[in-house]
Each structure stands twice: as structure tokens, then as C-alpha cells.
C-alpha positions in Angstrom: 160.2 41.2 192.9 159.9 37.2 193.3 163.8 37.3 193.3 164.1 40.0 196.2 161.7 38.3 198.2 162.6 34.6 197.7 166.4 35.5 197.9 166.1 37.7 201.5 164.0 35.7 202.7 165.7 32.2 202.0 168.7 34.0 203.6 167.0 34.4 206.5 166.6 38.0 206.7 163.3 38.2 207.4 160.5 35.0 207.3 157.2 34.8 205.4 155.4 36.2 208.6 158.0 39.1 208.9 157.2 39.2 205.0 153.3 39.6 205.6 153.6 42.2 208.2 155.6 44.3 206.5 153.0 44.5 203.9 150.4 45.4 206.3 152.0 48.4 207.9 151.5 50.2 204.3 149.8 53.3 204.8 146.2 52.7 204.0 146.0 54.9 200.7 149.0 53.3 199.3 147.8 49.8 200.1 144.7 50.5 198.0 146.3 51.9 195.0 149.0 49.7 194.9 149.8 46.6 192.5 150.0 43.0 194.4 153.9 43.1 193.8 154.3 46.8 194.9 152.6 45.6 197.8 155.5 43.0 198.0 158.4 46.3 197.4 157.1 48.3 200.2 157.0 45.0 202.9 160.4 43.6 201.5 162.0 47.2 201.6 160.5 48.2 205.0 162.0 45.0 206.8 165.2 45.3 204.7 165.3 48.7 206.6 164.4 47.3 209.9 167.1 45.0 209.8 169.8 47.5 208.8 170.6 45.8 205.7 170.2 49.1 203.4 169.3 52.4 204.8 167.1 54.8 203.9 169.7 57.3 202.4 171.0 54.5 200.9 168.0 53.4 198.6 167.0 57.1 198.3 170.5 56.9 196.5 170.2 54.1 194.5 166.6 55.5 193.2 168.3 58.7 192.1 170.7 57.0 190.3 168.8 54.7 188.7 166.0 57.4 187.8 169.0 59.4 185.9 170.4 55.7 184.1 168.0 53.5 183.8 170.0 50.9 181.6 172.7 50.5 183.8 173.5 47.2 185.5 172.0 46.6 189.1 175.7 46.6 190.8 176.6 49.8 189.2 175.1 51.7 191.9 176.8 50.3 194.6 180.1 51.8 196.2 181.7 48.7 196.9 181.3 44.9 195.6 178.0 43.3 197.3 178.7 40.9 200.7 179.0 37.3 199.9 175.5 35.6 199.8 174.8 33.1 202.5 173.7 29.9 202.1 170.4 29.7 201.1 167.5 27.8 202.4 164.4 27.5 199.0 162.0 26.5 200.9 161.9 28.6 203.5 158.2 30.0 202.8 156.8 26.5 203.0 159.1 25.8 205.8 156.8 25.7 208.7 155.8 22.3 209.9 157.4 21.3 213.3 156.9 17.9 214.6 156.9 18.7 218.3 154.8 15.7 220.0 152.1 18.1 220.7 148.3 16.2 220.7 145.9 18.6 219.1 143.4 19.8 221.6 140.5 19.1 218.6 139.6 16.6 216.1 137.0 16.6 212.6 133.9 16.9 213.8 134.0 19.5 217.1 132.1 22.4 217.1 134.7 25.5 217.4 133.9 29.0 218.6 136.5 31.2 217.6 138.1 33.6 220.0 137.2 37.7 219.7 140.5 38.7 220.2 142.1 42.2 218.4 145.7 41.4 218.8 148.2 44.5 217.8 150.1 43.8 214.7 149.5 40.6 212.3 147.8 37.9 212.9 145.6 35.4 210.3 142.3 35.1 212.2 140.3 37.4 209.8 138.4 40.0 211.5 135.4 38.5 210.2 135.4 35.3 211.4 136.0 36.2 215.3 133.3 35.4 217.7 131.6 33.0 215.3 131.1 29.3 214.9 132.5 26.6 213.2 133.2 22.7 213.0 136.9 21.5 212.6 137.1 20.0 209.0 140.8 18.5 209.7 144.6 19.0 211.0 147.0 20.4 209.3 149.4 19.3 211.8 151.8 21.2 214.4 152.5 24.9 212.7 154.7 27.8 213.1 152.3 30.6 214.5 153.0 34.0 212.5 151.4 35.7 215.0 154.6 35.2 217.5 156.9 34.7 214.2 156.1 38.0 212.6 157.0 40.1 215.6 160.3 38.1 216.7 158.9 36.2 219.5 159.5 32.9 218.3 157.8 30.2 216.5 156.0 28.8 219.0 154.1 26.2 217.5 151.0 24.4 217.6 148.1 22.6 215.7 146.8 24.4 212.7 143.3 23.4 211.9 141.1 23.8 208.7 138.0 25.0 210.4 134.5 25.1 208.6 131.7 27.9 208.8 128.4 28.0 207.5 128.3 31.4 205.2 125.6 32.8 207.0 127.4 32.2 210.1 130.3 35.0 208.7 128.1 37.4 206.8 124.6 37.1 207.9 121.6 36.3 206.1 122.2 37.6 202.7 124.3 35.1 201.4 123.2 31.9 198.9 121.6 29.6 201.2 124.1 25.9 201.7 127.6 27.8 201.3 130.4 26.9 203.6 133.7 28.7 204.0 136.9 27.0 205.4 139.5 29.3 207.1 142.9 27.9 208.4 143.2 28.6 211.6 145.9 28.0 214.8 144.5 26.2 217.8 145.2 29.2 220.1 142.3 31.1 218.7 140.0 28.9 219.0 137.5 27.8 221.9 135.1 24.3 222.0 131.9 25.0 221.0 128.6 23.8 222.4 
């Protein structure tokens, strides 16, 4: 599964936002019962789909034939020799520091409110931590966003900070008392606190 992923993806078929998303659009029952790296098979396949690289009949195929001879080689089931692979980029899932000239809007020490936002489709502020305080730790630096990435609307970047929250500030009052919690998250969902 590592090679699938790591291979389409350093291709540029798809990036690690792309990647994430796909994952996420797993219906809900399957998403519970599945393994981490089935998780992985149903996003990789789903945007291998999407970007007409295999079709549906044509995996429905290659499953039927595999199901019937499992010991044959992987290229037996194809009709005609592969494409030619394209160059390759390795580290295209770490790939996402852009130096743009852009001064981040915070610096350690600011208080932070996060933003209640419920955007459709992926995003990486956790549900749980919208609407809720913090202090900005450090900078990360000028980051792709996956929120634009994972949909096609470019990278637009901007400063990704590591933010940090008091437990209690997340989940209440039942939590050990002096626990902190320190989310990564883009400047564009977050607000100065007071």
C-alpha cells in the first residue's frame, strides 16, 4: 500500500491533501471497520478514479482476475504493457514549505482564538478545538494549506503555527488538571485573542 501511495503520489497524481480527503469520503461504516492501510486503498483508489487513471470497470476487472489467480504477477492483468512512469518527485509528502516573504500575522506568546468555522470537505482544524483558546507556541513557517490543496484550488500558502491549549480549554473540566495540548494550525483559522 506504501508503494501505491508513495509512487502516485510522487507522480503527481494526486498530493497528500488530495490523499487525506480521499480517505475521508469513506462511507462512515467502512471507515470504522477498516484497517489504517485499507483506509489508505479506498482514498488512493477513489482519487485514482477521479483522475481517470483506472476506471471502475477496470479494477472491478483486475479484482476478478486476481480473486480467480491469486499468484499471478501484478502485470498479468493488464491488456497492454503499463505507460512509462514519470519522473518522480520522493518527497512530495513533506514537500510543502513555500518561502513566499509573507510576515506571520502572530508570534510565541499571543493569545489565539480559533475560528468556528464548518468548511465543506477537508480541512485540519479539528472540530474540537474551534471556538476555543489558545497561545501560539511557535512558527512553523509559510505552509501549503490543504484545505485549498485538497480540493484543487491551489496551494495558497501561509504561516502555519503550533498553537497551545490548556486541556480543559478542549474538553471541559474532566480532564487531569495542568495538561496542555498543541494542535498545528494555519493562520487563516485563527483570530487574536484577548
Amino acid at each position: 500500500m506504501w508503494g501505491m501511495m508513495s509512487a502516485a503520489g510522487s507522480q503527481g497524481l494526486f498530493n497528500i491533501d488530495e490523499f487525506r480527503h480521499g480517505i475521508e469520503r469513506m462511507a462512515p461504516a467502512h471507515y470504522l471497520r477498516a484497517t489504517y492501510y485499507e483506509k489508505w486503498l479506498d482514498g488512493v483508489t477513489r482519487l485514482l478514479v477521479e483522475k481517470g487513471v483506472v476506471s471502475r470497470s477496470e479494477l472491478e476487472a483486475r479484482v476478478a482476475f486476481f480473486e480467480k489467480r491469486p499468484d499471478a504477477p501484478a502485470a498479468a492483468a493488464l491488456a497492454s504493457p503499463p505507460p512509462p512512469t514519470l519522473a518522480a518527485n520522493p518527497g512530495w509528502s513533506r514537500d510543502v514549505i513555500r518561502e513566499t516573504g509573507a510576515t506571520p500575522r502572530f508570534r510565541p506568546g499571543d493569545p489565539v482564538l480559533t475560528r468556528r468555522i464548518h468548511p465543506h470537505g477537508h480541512t485540519r482544524l479539528p472540530r474540537y478545538a474551534r471556538g476555543k483558546r489558545g497561545v501560539i507556541h511557535r512558527c512553523h513557517g509559510i505552509h501549503v494549506f490543504p484545505d485549498s490543496n485538497a480540493h484543487g484550488l491551489g496551494e495558497q500558502p501561509q504561516p502555519l503555527y503550533s498553537v497551545r491549549f490548556d486541556a480543559g480549554e478542549l474538553w471541559g473540566e474532566a480532564v487531569e488538571p495542568n495538561q496542555v495540548v498543541h494542535i498545528d494550525l494555519w493562520e487563516s483559522y485563527l483570530l487574536p485573542g484577548r
